[in-house]
N, C-alpha and C positions, 0 to 999 in steps of 0.2 A: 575156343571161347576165351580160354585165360590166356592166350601165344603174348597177345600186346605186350604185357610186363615183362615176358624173359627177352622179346627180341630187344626191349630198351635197353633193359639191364646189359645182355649180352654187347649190344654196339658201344656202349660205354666201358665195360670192361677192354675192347679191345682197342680202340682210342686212347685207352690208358691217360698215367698222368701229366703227359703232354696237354692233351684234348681240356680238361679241366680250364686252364687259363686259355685256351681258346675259343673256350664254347662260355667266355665269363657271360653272365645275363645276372638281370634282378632276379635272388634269392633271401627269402624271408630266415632270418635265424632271432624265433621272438621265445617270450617269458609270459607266463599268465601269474602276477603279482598280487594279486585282488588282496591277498591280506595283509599287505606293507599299510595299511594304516594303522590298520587293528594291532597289528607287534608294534607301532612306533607310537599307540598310545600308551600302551604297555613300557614305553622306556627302549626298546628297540634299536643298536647303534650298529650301523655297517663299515666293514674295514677291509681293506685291500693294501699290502703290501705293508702293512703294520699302520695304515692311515685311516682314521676315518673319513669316511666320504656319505655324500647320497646316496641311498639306493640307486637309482637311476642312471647318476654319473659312473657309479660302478658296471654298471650292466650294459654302458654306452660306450663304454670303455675296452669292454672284451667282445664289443663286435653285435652286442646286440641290436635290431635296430626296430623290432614289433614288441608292442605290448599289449597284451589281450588282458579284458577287466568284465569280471560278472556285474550281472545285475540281477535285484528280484523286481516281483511286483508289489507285494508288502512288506519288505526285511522285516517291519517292525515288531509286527507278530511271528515270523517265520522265524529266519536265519539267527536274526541279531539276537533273541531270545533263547538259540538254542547252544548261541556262543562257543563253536568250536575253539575259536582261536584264545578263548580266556578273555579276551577282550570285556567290555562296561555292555553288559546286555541292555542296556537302556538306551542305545545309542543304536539307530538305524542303520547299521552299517550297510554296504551293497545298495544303498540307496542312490536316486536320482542327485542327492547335495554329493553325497560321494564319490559319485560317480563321475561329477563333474569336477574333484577334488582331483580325480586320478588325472581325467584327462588335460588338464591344463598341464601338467608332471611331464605329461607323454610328450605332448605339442612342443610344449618349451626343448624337450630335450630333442625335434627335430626326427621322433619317432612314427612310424605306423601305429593306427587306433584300432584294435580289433575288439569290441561290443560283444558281448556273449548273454542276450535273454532269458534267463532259465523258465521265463513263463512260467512261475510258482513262487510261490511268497519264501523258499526256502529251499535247498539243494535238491537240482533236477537231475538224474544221475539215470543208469539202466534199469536201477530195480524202482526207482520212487521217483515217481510223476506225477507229484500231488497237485489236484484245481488249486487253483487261487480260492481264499475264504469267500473273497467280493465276488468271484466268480459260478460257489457251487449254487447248485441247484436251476443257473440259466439254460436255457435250448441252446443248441448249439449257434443257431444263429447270432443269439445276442453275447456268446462264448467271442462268437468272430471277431463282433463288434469292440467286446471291453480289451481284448487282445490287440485291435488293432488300436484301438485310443490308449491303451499304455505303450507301444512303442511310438507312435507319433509324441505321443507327449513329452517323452526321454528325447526323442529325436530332433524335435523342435526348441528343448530347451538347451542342447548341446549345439547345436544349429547358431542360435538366439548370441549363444556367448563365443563364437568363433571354434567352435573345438569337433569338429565335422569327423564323425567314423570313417577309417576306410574299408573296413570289414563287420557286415553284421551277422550275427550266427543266430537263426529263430529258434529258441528250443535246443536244449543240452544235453547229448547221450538219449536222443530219439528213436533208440531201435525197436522200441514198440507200443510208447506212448506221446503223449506230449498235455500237459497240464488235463492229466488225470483221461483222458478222450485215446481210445486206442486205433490202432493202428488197423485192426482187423473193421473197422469202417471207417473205410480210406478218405471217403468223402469229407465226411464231419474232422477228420486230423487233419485232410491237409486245409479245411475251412480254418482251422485258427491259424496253421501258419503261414498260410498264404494274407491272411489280413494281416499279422505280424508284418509279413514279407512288402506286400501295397504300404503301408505306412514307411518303408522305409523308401523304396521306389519316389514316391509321392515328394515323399521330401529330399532327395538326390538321387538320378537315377542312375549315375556314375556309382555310387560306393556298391561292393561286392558282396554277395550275400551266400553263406555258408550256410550247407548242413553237418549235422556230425552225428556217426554213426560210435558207439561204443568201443567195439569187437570188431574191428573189420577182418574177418577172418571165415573162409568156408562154412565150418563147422559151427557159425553163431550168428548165420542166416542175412551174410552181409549180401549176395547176389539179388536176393529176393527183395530183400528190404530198399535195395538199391532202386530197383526197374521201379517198384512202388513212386520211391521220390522223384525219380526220370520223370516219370508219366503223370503225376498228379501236383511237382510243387514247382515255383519259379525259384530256380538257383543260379549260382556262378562256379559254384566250387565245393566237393567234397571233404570234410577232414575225419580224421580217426586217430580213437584214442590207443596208440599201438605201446602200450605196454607189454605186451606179451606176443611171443612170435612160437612156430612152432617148429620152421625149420629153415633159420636166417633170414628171415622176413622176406622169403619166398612168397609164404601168403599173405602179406601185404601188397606186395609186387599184382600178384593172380585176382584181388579181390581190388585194388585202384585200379589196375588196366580197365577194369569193365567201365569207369568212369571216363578215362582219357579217350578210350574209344569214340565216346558220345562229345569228345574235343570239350570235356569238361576238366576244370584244376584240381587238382589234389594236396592234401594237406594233411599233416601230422601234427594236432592236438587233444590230445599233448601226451608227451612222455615224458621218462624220470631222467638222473643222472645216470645211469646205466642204457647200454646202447648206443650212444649221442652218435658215435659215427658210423653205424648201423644205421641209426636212423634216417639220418641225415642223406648216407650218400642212396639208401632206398629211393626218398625224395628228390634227389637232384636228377637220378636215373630219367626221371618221365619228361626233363626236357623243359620247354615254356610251360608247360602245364604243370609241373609239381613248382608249387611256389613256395615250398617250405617247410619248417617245421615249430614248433611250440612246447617249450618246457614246462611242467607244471610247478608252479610255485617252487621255485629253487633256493628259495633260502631256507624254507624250515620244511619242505617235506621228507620224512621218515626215512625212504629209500632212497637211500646213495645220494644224498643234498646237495649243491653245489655250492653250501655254505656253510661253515662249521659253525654251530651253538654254544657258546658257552653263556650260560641265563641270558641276558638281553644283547649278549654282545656276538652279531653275524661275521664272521668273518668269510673270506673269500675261497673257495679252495681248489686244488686239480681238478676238478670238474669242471666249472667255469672256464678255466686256464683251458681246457681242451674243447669248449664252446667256441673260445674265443680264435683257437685253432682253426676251427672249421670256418667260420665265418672269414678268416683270411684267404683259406685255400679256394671256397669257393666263389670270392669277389663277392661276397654276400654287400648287396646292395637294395635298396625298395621302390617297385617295379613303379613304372610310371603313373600307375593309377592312383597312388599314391599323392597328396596333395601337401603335404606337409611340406612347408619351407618353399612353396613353390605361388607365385603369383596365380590365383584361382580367377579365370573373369568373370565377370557378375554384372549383373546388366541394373540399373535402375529400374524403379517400381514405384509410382507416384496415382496413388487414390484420392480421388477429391469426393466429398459429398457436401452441399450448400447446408441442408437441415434435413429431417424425416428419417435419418437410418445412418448405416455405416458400413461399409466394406468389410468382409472378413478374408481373409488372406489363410490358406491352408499351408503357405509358409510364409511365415511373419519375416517380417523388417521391408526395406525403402531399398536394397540389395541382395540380389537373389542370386545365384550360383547359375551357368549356362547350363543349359541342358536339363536344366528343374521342371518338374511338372507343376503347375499353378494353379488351383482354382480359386475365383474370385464368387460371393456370393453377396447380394444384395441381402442385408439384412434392417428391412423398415422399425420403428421404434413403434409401440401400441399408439394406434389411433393415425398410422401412416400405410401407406400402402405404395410398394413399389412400381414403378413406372418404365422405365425404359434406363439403358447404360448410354455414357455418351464417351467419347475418345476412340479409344481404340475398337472399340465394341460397340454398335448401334442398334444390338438387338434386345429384347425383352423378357431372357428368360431370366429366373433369379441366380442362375449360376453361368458361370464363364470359364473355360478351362483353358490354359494354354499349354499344349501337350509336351513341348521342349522350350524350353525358353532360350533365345536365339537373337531378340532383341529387346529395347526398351519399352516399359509397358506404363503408358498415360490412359487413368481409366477412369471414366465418373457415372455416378448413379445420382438419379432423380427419384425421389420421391413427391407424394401430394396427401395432402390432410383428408382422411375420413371419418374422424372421430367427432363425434357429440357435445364433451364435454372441453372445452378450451379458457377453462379459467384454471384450473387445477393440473400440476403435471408432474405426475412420482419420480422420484431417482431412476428408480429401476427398468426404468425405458430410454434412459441415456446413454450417453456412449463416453464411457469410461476410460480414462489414461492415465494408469499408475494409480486406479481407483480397484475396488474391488465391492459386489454387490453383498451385504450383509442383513441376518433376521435376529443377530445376536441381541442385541439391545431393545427392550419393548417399547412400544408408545408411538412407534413409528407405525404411518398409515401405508396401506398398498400391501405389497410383498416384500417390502425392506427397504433400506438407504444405503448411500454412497458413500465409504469409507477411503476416502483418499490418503493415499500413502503420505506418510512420514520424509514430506521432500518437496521441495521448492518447486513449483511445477503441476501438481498431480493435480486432476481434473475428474469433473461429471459436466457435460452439453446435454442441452434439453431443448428440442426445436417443439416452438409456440408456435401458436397463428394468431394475430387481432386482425378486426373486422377494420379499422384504420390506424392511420399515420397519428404517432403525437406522445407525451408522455406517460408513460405508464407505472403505477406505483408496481411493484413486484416483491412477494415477500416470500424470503428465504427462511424453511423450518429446519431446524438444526440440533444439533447435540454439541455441548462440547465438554466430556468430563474431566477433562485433565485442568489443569491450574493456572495452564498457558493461555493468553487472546491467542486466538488462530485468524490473522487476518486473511481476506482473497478479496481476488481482484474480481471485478465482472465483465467478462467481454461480450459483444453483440455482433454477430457476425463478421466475425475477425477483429476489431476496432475494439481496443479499451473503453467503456464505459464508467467504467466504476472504477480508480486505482486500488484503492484500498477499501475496504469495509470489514470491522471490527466486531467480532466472534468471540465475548468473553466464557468464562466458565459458567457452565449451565450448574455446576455442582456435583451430575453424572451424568453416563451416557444415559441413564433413561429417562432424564429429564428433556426434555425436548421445547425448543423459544423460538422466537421467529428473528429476522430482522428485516427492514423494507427500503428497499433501494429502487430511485426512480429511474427507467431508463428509457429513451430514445427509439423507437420501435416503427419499424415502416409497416404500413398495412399488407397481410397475407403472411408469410412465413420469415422466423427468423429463428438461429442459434443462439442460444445465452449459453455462457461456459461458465462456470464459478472455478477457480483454480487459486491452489494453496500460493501462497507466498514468503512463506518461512520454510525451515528445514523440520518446523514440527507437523505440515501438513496443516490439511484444512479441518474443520470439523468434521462431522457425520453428517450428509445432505437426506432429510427425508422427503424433502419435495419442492417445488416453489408455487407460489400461485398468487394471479392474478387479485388486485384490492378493487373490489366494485366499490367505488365511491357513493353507488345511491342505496347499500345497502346499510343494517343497522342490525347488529349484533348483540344480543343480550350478555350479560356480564355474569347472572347467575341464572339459574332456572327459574328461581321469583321474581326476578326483573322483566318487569314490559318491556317493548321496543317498538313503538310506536312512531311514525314519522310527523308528520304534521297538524296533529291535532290538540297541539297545545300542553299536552302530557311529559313527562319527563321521557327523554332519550337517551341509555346509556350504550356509548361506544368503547369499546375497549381499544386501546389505541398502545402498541409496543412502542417502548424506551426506544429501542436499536432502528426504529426510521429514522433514516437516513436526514429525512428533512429535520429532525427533531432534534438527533444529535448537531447540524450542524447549527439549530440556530438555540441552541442550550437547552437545559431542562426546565425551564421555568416556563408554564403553560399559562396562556392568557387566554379570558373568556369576557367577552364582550368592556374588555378592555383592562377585566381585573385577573391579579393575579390568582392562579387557584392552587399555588406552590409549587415547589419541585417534583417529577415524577419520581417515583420509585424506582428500583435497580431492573427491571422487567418490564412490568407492565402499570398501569395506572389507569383508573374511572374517574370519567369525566364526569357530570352534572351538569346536563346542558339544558337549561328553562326555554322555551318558548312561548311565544305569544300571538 
């Protein structure tokens, strides 16, 4: 059962160091760095050969060419809080901003990205597999769920910003838990990391997905533990944490072979300074399938470091210098899977919706990676109801998937008007770009408004319907507490309408004004966009809606409002119409002046006879 490893080991020995530069293929010689922030906020300075350099350029320098980076699910409260490294416990470190700090580090330096999930707000290790806070107390299904929406979510924002993993590992030192859910009901463990595992598929189903056992070794139940993961979880590759051997990493040898059997990859993550070509040529032994090995944090870990300490200042030392050994001898190179520095194709991706709804994309942008899985979901706005897809897709269900993507994808959704009420229409059924939906600020009606980002651009669309063709007053309810006019434009179905309209200081966000702009409007359905036109963004949108000209509004609650009968009529009529502003503030009634309006609003006194 264990033969595999020695007959490798054995044909490699006899092949000798000839074989070596003949059999050269892509091998991994990486570092797990996760705390080169944390020391380099600390004042942290690295040197090689009496020079200071980057970290990176130093470790790219002696042949490294992977770098493996943790993540939690909340640092905030976990990790960052319990501040191993000395680091500003106030500072989320191990987070998604950071995480995204590293990987641009990696990319630029022309590196492999290897992702490491610890599925817990804080170090996931053999003894401690703690839930997520956000997560105790759920059924395991809803376990699955929040699992798999954090790693999509990490996924899709590395994704978003070009910095694509080529190795993800679900769960850290898994040998018999995984965010607090054990192993002894196999079912419900491997439910989280397999949704872990789909979120990352989903969103490329190229990049390689690692498990990692602690202890791979006989005696600490690496066989058993093994067939478990065989049989219940979707992998590519095994790695193990081989610090410790017991007789030449013979049972590393005995306890991988059971993997390569199954023509799975094996991996060494991670070990210390000590061993390195132990380890190393263990790993090289199994062939296409050991793809490498991983150091643990070599600048400042305790055992035999690869960096000398003197307080902030890393210097380089024979450790590395014998890393960087290995990695010559073995052509260490990054196997093709690997995308970095390498032309990715990506097929275009173009959604159309007229009005009623929006396309959701379960992997976002207009360029998607070949071979991505895609689903596309018709998502109606309240008071819309979906209808049928047109382009590529002619059928009716609200979701569309395309299993690989392999060519270009032109796709549109129809929706049609069911709703009641078509004078009034909240933010929060819009389709937001660079907007985001808020309840922070009171006074706002519905379930909140549209906070459009701080940038020239950012948007809320809101598809109306009128009964005909012709002008329409439309008024827009708003916030705006800062000190700035925040003008936007009005568009109506693609076509400027409106260039500019002027959005002064309300005084605060919870004050809430209107302003009315007349627009153009064909009868049946149309999109209005309101969108920022400064770098300071637009105001806060809490709704827009429709001005019935035949009605008559009371100004206070003891004011009548009578139409025709001779009685006084008070209308409250906003500053910010558009018709008002352009033709001044000076209100004329039956021919006489009745002053200037006020900064907001103003009451009329309109007599009849």
């Amino acid at each position: 059962m264990f033969g595999l490893g020695k007959i490798i080991r054995k044909t490699a020995l006899v092949l000798g160091a000839v074989a070596v530069a003949a059999l050269a293929r892509p091998y991994i010689v990486g570092v797990d760095v996760s705390w080169v922030l944390e020391d380099e906020s600390l004042g942290a300075k690295y040197y090689d050969n009496g020079k200071q350099q980057d970290l990176f350029d130093i470790l790219q320098n002696h042949g490294i060419n992977f770098i493996r980076v943790r993540t939690f699910v909340n640092s905030c409260i976990g990790y960052a809080k319990e501040s191993y490294s000395g680091a500003n416990s106030n500072v989320c470190w191990c987070d998604l901003e950071h995480t995204i700090a590293l990987a641009k580090r990696i990319k630029a330096h022309n590196m492999g990205f290897f992702l490491d999930f610890h599925m817990s707000d804080t170090w996931a290790s053999i003894g401690h597999q703690n839930v997520p806070a956000s997560w105790a107390g759920k059924s395991n299904a809803e376990m699955g769920k929040l699992a798999y929406n954090h790693v999509k979510t990490t996924m899709d924002a590395l994704m978003k910003a070009g910095l694509r993993p080529d190795m993800v590992q679900v769960g850290n030192e898994i040998n018999s838990r995984v965010a607090g859910v054990s192993l002894s009901k196999t079912a419900d463990f491997a439910n989280i990391i397999n949704s872990g595992v789909r979120a990352v598929r989903e969103t490329d189903p190229s990049i390689k997905i690692v498990m990692q056992h602690g202890q791979p070794r006989p005696e600490k139940g690496f066989a058993d533990w093994y067939n478990k993961i065989h049989a219940n979880i979707d992998y590519d590759a095994i790695c193990g944490s081989t610090y410790g051997t017991t007789n030449n990493g013979q049972d590393w040898r005995d306890m991988f072979g059971l993997v390569v059997k199954n023509k799975k990859a094996v991996l060494s993550c991670e070990y210390t300074g000590e061993r390195t070509a132990l380890v190393n040529s263990v790993f090289y032994e199994f062939g296409d399938l050991g793809w490498g090995t991983f150091v643990w944090e070599p600048t400042r870990y305790s055992n035999k470091p690869m960096f000398d300490r003197d307080g902030q200042k890393y210097t380089a030392n024979a450790r590395l210098r014998e890393l960087r050994d290995i990695a010559k001898k073995y052509n260490a190179t990054l196997p093709d899977w690997v995308q970095n520095g390498k032309a990715v194709k990506k097929y275009n991706v173009k959604t159309t919706v007229a009005y009623g709804g929006s396309i959701a994309q379960s992997i976002e942008g207009s360029e998607i990676a070949e071979g991505s899985k895609v689903t596309f979901t018709a998502v109606p706005q309240e008071g819309w109801e979906f209808v049928a897809w047109t382009g590529d897709n002619t059928g009716n269900g609200k979701e569309y998937t395309v299993a690989s993507l392999g060519k270009d994808v032109n796709l549109g959704a129809t929706f049609k008007f069911v709703g009641k009420d078509s004078l009034k229409y909240e933010a929060e059924n819009g389709v937001f770009n660079k907007a985001v939906l808020e309840s922070t600020h009171e006074g706002f009606s519905g379930k909140g408004y549209a906070n459009l980002d701080n940038e020239v651009g950012s948007s809320v669309t809101l598809s109306v319907v009128t009964a005909s063709e012709g002008d329409k007053d439309v008024k827009i309810v708003f916030a705006n507490g800062s000190t700035a006019n925040r003008p936007v434009s009005v568009v109506v179905n693609g076509k400027v309408q409106v260039e500019s309209v002027d959005f002064e200081s309300t005084g605060a966000w919870e004050s809430w004004d209107s302003s009315t702009v007349t627009l153009r409007l064909p009868a049946g359905a149309s999109a209005i966009t309101i969108a920022s036109l400064t770098k300071d963004g637009g105001p806060n949108i809490d709704r827009i809606e429709f001005v019935d000209k035949n009605a008559v509004v009371p100004v206070n609650p003891g004011d009548s409002a009578v139409g025709d009968s001779g009685t006084t009529v008070l209308q409250r009529i906003p500053v910010r119409s558009n018709t008002l502003r352009n033709g001044g503030r000076n209100f004329l009634v039956n021919g006489r002046s009745v002053g200037a309006l006020k900064n907001r609003a103003s009451r009329i006194r309109v007599y009849t006879k």
